[in-house]
DRENKOLFI-194727 format. One record per residue: x, y, z of N, C-alpha, C, O in turn; residue in one letter. Coordinates in steps of 0.001 Angstrom, whole numbers, plus 500000, padded with zeros to 6 digits. Example, Ala and Ser with C-alpha at 12.3 -4.5 7.8 and 13.67 -1.06 7.14 Angstrom:
<nodes>
513190494310507800512300495500507800513200496700507800514236496681508465A/512850497750507080513670498940507140512900500030507870513409501138508039S/
</nodes>
This chain:
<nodes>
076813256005920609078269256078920835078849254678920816078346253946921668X/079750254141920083080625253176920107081353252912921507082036253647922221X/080823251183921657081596251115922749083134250818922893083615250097922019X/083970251283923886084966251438923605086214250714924787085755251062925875X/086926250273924942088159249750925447089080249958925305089785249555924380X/089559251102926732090785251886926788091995250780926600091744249576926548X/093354251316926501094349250410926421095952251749927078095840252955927303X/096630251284927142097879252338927712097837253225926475097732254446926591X/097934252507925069098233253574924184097503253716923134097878254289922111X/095960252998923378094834253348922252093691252722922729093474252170923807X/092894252924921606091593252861922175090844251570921108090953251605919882X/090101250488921853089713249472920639088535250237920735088027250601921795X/087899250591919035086163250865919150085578250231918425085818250223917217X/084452249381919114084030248321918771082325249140917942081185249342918361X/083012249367916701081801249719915527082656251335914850083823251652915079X/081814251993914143082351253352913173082869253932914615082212254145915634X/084110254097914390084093255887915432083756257156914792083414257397913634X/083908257811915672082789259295914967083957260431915437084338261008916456X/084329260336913660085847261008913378085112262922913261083946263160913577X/085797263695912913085180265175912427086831266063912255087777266522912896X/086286265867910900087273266368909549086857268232909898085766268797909822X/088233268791910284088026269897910461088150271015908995087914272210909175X/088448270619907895088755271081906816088718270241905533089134269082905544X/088248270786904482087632269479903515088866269067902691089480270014902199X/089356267806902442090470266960902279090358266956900470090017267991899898X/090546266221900014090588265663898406089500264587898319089346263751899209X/088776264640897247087240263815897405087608262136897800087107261510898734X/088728261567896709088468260210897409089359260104898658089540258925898962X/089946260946899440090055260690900923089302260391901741089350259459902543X/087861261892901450086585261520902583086182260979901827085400261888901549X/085847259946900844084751259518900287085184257980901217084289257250901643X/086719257651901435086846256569901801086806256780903516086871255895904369X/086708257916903665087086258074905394084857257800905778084235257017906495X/084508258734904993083271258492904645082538256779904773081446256370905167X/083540256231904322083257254574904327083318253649905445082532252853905959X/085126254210905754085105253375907187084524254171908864084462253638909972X/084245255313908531083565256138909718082576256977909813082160257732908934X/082114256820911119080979257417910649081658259334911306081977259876912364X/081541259693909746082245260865909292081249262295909456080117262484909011X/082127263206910265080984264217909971082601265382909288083762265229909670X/082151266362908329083009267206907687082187268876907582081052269202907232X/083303269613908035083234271178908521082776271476906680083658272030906025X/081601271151906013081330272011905052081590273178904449081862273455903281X/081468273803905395082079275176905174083592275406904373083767275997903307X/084582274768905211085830274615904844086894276179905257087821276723904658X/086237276451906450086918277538906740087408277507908299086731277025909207X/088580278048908446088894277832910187087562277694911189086506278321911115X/087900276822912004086629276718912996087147277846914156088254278384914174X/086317278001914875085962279171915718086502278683917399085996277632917793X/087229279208918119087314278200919349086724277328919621087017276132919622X/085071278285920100084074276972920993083821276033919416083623274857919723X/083790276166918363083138274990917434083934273962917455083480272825917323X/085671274278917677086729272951917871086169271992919001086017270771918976X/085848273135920234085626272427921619084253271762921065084312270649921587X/083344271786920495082281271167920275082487270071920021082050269028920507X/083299270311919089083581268885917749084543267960918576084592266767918274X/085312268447919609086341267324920123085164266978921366085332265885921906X/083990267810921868083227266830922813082484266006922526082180265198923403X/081771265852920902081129264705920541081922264154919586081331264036918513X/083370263666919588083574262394918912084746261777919347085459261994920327X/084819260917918380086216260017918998087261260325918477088221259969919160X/087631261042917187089390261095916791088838262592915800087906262632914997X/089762263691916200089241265096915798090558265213914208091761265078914430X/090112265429912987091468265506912292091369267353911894090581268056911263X/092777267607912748092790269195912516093605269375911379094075268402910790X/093823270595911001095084270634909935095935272402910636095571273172911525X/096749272410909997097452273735910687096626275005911003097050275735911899X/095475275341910347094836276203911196094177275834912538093789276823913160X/093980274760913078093290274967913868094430274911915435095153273974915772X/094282275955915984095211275884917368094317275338918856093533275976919560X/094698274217918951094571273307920297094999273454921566095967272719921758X/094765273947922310095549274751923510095403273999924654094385273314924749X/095956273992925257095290273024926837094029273385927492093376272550928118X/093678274585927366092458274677928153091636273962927153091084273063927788X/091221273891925744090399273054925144090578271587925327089616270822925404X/091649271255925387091735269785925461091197269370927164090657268341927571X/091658270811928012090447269908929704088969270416929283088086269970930016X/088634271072928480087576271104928373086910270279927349085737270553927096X/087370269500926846086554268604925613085943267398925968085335266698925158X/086117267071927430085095265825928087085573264814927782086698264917927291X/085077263606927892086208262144928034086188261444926774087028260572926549X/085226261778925860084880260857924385086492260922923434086927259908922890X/087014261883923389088163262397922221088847261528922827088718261327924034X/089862260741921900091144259821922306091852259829921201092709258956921062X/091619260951920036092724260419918970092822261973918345091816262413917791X/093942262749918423094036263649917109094460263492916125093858262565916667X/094789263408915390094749262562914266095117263934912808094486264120911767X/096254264595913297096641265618912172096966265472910650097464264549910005X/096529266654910323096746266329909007097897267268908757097772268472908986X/099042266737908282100391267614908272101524266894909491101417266154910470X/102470267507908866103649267185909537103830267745910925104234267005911823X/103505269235911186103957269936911956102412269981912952101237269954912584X/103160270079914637102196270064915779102411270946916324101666271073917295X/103034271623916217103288273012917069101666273615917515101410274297918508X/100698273135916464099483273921917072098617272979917916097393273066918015X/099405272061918516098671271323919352099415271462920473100624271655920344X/098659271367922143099154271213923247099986269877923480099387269282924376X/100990269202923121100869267934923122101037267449924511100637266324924812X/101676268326925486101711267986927197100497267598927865100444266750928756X/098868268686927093097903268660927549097210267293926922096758266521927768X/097125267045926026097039265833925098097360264515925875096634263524925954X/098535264694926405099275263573926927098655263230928371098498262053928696X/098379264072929052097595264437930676096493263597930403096098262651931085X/095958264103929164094334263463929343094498261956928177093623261781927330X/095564261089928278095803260417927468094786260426925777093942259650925329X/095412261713925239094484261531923987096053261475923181096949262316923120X/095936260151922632097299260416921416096835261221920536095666261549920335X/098106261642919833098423262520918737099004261995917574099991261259917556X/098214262489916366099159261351915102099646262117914211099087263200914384X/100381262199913331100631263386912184100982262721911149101051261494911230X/101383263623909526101397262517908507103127263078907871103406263912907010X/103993262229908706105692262704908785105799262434906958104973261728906381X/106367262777906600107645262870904904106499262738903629106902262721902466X/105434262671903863104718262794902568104678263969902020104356263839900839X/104870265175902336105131266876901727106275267199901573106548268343901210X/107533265969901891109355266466901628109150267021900609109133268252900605X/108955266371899560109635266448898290108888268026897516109503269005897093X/107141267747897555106267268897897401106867270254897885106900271254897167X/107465270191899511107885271641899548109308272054899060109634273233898920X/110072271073898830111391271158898754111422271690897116112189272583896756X/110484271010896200110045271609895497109853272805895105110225273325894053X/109253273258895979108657274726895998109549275669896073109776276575895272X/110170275362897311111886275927897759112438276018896906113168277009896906X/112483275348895962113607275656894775113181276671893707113766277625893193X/112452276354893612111192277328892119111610278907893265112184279938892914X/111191278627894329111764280497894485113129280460894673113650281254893889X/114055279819895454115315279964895152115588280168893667116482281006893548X/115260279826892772114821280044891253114914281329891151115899282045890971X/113037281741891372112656282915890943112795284070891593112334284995890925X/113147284334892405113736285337893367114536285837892688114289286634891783X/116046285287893154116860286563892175117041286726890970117906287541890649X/116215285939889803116198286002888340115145287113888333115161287793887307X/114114287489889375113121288669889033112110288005888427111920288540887334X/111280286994888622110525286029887320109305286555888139108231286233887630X/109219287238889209108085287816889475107510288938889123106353288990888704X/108530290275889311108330291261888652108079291303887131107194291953886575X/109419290140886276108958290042884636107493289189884301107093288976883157X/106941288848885280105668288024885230104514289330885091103781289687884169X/104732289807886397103832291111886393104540292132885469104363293167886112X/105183292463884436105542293234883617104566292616882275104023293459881560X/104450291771882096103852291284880718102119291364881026101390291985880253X/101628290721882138100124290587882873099949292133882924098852292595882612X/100422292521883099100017294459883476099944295088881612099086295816881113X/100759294680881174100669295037879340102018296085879226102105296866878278X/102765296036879993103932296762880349105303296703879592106165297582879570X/105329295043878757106399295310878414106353294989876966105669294208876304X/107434295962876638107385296983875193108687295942874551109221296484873583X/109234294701874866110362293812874020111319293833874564111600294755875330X/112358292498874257113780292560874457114413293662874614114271294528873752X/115436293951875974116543294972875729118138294143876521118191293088877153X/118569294512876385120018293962877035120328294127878384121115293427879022X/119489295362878924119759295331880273118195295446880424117832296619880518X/117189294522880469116024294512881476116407293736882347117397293027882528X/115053294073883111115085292748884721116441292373884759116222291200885060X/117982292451884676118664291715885266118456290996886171117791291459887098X/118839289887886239119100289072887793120032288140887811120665287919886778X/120390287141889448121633286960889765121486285253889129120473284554889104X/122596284989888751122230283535888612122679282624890320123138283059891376X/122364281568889976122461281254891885123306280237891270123136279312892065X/124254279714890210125162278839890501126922279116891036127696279616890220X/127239278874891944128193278969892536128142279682893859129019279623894720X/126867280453893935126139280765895179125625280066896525124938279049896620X/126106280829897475126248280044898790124815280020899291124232281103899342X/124041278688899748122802278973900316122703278374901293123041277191901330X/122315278883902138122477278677903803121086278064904140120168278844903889X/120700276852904649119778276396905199119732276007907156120441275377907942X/118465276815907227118260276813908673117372275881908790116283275960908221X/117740274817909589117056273463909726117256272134909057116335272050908245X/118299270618908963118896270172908372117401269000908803117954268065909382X/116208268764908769115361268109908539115565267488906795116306267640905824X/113987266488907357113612266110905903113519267253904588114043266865903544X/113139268082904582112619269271903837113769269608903799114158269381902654X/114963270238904694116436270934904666116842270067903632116766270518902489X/117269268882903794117585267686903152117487267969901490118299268347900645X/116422267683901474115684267799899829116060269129899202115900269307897994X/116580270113900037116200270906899652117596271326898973117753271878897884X/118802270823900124120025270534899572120421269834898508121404270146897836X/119747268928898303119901267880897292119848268441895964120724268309895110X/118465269252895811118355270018894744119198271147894400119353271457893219X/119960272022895695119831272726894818122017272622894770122641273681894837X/122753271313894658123387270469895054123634271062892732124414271796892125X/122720270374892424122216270131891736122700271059890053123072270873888895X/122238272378891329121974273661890194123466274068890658123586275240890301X/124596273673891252125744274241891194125954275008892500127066275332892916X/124878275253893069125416275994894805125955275393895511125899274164895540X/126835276326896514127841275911897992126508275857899167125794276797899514X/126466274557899581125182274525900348126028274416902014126811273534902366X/125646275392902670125744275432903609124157274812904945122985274557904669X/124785274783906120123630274687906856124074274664908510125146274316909005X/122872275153909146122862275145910707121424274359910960120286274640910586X/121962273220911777121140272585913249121261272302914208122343272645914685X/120517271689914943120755271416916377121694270759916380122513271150917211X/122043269771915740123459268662915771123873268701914095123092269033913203X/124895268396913957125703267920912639125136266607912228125013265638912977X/124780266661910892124534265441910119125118264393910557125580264766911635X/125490262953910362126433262121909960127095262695908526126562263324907612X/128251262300908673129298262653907475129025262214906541128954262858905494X/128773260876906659128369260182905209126503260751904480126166260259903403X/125765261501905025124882262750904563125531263575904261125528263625903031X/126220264415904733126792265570904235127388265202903309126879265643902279X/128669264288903046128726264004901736127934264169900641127952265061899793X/126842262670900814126060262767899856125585263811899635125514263903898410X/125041265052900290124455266294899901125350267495899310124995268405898561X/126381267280899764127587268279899493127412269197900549128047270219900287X/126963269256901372126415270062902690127330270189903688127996269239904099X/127428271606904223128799271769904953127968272366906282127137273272906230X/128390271643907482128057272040909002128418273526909392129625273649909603X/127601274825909560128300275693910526127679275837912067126461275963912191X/127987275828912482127800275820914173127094277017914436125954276878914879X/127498278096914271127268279576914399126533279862913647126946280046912502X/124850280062913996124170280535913600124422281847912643124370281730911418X/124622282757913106125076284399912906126081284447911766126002285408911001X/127062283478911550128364283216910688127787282441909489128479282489908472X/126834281852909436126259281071908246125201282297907653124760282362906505X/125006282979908466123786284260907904124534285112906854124606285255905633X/125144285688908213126536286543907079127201286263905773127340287134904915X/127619285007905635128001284071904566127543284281903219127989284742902169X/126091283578903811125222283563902621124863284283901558124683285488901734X/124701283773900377123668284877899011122334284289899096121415284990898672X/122057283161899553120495282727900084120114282172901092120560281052901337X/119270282725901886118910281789903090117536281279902872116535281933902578X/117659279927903075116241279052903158115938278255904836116634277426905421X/114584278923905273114420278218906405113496277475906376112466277528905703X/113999276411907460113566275159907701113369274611908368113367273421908055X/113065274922909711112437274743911124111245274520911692110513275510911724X/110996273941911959109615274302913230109221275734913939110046276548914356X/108105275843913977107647277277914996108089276765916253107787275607916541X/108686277381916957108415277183918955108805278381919437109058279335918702X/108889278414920869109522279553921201110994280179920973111385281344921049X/111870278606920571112982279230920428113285279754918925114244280507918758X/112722279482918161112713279674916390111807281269916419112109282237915721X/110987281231917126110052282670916832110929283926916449111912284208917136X/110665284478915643111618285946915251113424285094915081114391285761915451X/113624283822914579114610283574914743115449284446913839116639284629914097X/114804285044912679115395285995911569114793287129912396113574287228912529X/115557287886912887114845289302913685115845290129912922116729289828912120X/115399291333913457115835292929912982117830292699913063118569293072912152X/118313292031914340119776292233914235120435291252913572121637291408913358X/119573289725913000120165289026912477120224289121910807121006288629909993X/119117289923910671118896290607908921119576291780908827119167292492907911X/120416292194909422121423293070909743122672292393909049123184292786908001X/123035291427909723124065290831909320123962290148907846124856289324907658X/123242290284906982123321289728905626123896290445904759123957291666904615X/124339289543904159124953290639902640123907291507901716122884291178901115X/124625292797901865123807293207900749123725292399899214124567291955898434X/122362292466899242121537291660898345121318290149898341121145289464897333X/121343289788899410121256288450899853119695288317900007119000289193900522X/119146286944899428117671286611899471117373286002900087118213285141900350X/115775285860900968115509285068902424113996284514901424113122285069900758X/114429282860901892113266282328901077113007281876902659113784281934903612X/111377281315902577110557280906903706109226280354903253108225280840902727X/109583279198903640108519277706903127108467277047904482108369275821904510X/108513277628905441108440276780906829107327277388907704106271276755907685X/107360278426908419106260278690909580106383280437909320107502280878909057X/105338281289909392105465282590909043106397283065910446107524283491910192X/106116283028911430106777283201912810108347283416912917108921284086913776X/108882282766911947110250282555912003110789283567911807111894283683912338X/110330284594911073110843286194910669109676287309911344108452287434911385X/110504287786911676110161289215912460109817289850910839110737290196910099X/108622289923910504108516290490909222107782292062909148106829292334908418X/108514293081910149108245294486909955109922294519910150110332295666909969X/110995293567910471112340293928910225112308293119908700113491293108908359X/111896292773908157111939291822906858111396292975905701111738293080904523X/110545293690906391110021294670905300111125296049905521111631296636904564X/111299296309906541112477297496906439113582296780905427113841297564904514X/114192295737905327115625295510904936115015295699903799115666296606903280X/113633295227902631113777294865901777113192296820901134113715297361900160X/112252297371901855112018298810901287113807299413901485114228300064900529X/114239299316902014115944300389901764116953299491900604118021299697900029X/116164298649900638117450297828899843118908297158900117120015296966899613X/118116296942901272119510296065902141119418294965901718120524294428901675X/118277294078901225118938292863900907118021292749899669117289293715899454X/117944291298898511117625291789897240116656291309897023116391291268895822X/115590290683897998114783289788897646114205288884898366115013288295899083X/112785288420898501112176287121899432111743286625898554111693287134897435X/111218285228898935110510284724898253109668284041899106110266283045899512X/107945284158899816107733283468900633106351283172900345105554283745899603X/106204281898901275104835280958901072104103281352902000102914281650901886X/105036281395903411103765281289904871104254283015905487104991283879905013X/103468282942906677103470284735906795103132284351908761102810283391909461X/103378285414908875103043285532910477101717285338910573101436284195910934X/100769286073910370099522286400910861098649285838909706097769286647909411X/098620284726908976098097284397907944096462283739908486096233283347909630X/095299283755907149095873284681906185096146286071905694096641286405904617X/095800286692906517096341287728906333098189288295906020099217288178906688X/097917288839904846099240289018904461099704290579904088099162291145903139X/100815291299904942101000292486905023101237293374903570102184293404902785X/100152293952903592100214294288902086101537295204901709101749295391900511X/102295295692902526103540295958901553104619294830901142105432294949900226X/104476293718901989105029292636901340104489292426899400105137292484898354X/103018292175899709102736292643898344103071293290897342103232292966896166X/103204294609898099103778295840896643105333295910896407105897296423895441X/106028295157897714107260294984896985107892294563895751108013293342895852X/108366294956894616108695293698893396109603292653894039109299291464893934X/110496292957894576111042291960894471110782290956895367111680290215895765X/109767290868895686109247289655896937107766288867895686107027289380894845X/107959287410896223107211286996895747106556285975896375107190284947896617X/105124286088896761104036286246897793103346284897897238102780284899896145X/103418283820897993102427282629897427101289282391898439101352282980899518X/100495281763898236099014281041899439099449279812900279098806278802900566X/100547280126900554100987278322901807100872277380900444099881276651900412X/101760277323899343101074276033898440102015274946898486102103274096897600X/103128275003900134104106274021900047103873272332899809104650271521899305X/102683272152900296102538270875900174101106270608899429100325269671899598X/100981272108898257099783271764897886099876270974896324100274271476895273X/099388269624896551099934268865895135099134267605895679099243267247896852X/097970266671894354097042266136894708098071264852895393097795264499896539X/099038264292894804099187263254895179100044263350896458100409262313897012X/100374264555896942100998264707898827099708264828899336099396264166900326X/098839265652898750097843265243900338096994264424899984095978264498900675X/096951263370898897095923262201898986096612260986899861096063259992900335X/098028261401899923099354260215900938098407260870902081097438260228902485X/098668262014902538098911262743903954097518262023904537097435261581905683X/096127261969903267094991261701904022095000260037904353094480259460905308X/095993259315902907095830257987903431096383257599905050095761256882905834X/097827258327905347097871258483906329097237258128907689097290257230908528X/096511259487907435095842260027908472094647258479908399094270258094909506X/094238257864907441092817256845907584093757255861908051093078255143908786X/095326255277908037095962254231908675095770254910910174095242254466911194X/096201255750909981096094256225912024094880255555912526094967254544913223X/094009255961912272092675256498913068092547254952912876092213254456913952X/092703253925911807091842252420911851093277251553912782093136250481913371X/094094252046912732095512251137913980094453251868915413093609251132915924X/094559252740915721094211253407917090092712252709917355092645251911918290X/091505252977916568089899252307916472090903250869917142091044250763918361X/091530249848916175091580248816916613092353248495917681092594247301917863X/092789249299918420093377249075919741094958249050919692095568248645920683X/095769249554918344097112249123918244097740250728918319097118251754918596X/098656250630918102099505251689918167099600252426917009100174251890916061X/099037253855916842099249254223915559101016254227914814102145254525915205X/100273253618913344101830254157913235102845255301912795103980255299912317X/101926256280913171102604258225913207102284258484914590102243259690914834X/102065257793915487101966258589916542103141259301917035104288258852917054X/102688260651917500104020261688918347104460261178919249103562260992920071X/105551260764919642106256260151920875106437260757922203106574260262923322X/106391262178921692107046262855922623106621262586924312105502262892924723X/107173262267924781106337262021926740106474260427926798106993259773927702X/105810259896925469105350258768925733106403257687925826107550257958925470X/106117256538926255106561255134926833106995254637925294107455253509925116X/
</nodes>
């Protein structure tokens, strides 16, 4: 074990610390994490199991999880005194205790704006393909189904001059406005606070206060939030009520955010015209009538999947862990609590 010298907000370790990669990264990430530590990696490459997290955070020094793995407080009092660094891979911590984290002074690091652009990306391609139908005419040709041009196939809506409502005015909200700014939509949005003006400008982005009144509004909603308790079911059964018929709900943020057995009623009656989504409640598992819907179109979480966002996210993550080893302050560490 490396000897080590606590500090208020890191830890100096004097030789390799003994990192453990909970999910296998892009080759020259670990090949270089491989270099500066002495590295152990979950082979397998599949969610770890409660007690195998608690294992892995009792023999080493900086644990790197990625969004599957959920960190709870009872694991973090149970992981013994060696762990002093989490060291995430991704933007979002919601699956970490960070109160409990903070108790047992283990910082927390994450890898902030390297996936903006990747998911905002993504966001758009279904704001795209959603109401043009490019899913169903995808599976019309792959199935051997379609018999040629007619004048009225697949119709669908074009989205320029169309109002799209974004829930969450983050980095990702941001980008996401920008683009689709772009393609000719009225971009609306709700957050916790109003932009500065001179953003909204630049985005063309208009403040509504009222959650419920920006829903209604809309011909697209894109969310963009964090999971917590107050976002959970934030799209529930009475707020997918209030949408326009045929209004489309894209979701590139946290599956949680939609109550998705009220998401599957609106879309089997035909109350509204369309999803387009990446992440899911209970993933991976994904509710197979979401599946058989046409007009929903069902991806594998691939918001930030693109070599050169997560070869950033891992460089990242190797600046964390060698600032913290050397006794300095990472520079992603989560603030939250802290001094």
């Amino acid at each position: 074990m490396p000897i080590v010298s606590d500090t208020p907000l890191a830890r100096r370790v004097l030789g390799k610390p003994r990192v453990y990669l909970t999910r296998r990264l892009v080759p020259a990430v670990e090949a270089r994490m491989a270099e500066l530590f002495d590295l152990t990696i979950n082979e397998a490459d599949a969610p770890l199991t409660r007690d195998q997290l608690v294992s892995a955070m009792r023999n080493t020094d900086v644990l790197v999880p990625t969004v599957t793995d959920r960190i709870d407080a009872t694991m973090i009092e149970d992981c013994g005194d060696r762990l002093g660094l989490i060291a995430n891979f991704g933007a979002g911590i919601e699956h970490i205790d960070l109160a409990a984290a903070r108790a047992r002074k283990i910082i927390v690091t994450n890898t902030p704006g390297v996936f903006t652009d990747d998911t905002a990306d993504l966001t758009m391609m279904l704001i795209l393909s959603v109401p043009r139908r490019l899913g169903e005419g995808s599976r019309l040709v792959r199935d051997g189904a379609w018999t040629g041009w007619t004048p009225t196939q697949l119709l669908g809506r074009s989205i320029g001059g169309k109002r799209l409502a974004i829930v969450g005015m983050g980095r990702i909200g941001q980008a996401v406005a920008h683009r689709a700014r772009a393609f000719g939509m009225d971009v609306t949005y709700h957050n916790r606070r109003p932009l500065p003006g001179a953003i909204e400008n630049m985005l063309g982005a208009r403040y509504v206060s009222d959650l419920d009144k920006l829903l209604a509004e809309a011909d697209v909603i894109s969310l963009h939030c964090p999971a917590s308790a107050e976002t959970h079911h934030l799209l529930d059964a009475e707020r997918i009520a209030l949408l326009k018929p045929g209004a489309y709900v894209i979701n590139t943020a946290r599956g949680d955010l939609i109550d998705e057995e009220a998401l599957i009623a609106a879309l089997q009656s035909g109350q509204i015209g369309g999803a387009g989504l990446d992440v899911y409640a209970h993933e991976p598992n994904v509710d197979p009538r979401l599946i058989a819907q046409p007009n929903v179109i069902t991806l594998p979480h691939l918001g930030s999947a693109t070599v050169e966002g997560r070869s950033l996210a891992g460089e990242k993550v190797i600046a964390n862990i060698r600032f913290w080893s050397d006794g300095h302050r990472p520079p992603d560490q989560v603030l939250q609590g802290w001094a």
